[in-house]
N, C-alpha and C positions, 0 to 999 in steps of 0.2 A: 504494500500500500504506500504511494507518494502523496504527497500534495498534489500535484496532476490529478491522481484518482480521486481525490476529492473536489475537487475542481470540474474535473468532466462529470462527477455524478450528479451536483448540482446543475450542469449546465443541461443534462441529458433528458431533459424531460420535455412533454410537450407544454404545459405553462412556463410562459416566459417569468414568471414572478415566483417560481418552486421555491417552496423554504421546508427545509429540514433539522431537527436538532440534531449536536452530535451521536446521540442514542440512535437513532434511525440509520445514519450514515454507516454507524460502522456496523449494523445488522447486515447491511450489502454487501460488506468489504470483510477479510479477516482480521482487522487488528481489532482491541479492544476498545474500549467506550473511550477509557482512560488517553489510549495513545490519541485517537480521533479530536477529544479536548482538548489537546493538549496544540496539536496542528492546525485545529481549527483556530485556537487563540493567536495562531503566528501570520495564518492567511487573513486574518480579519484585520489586524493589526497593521498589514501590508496593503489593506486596501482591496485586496481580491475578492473576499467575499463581507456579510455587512450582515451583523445580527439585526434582527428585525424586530423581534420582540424580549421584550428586556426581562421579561417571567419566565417566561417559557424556553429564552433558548434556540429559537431559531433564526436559521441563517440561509441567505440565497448570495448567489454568484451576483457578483458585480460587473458594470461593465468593461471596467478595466481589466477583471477576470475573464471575462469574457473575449477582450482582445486580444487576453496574453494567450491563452489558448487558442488561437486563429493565427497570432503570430504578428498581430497587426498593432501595437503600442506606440501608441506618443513616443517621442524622445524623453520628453522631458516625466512622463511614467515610465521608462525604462530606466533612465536614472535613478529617478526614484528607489525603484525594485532594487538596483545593482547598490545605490547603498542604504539599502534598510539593513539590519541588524537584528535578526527574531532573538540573540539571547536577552537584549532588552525588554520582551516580552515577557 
């Protein structure tokens, strides 16, 4: 499981607005609930994907997740990305 696989599972559905908590995510994938929080906390943080609901826990792909997956990013969002830092997470 990468951050990719998380990324493409949010993006993979047919609602464009899909939100999932990390509990559902890693039912799809094999890592644990645990590891899934933990990755989810570093892609939100980065911008890629954006909790939605603040009780509950869920999260959908963002557009900029959405680009980087397509390949297609801003400059100035690829910068971004290249120095974001997830141990400050």
């Amino acid at each position: 499981m990468s951050d990719l696989d998380i990324l493409e599972f949010l993006d993979g559905h047919e609602l464009d607005d899909f939100q999932a908590p990390p509990a559902t995510i890693a039912k799809n994938m094999d890592p644990t609930k645990g590891t899934v929080q933990q990755r989810v906390r570093i892609l939100n943080a980065a911008g890629l994907i954006e909790k939605k609901d603040a009780t509950g826990g869920y999260y959908c792909i963002t557009g900029v997740g959405r680009r980087y997956l397509q390949g297609e990013l801003l400059d100035e969002e690829r910068d971004r990305l290249e120095q974001f830092d997830p141990s400050n997470v």
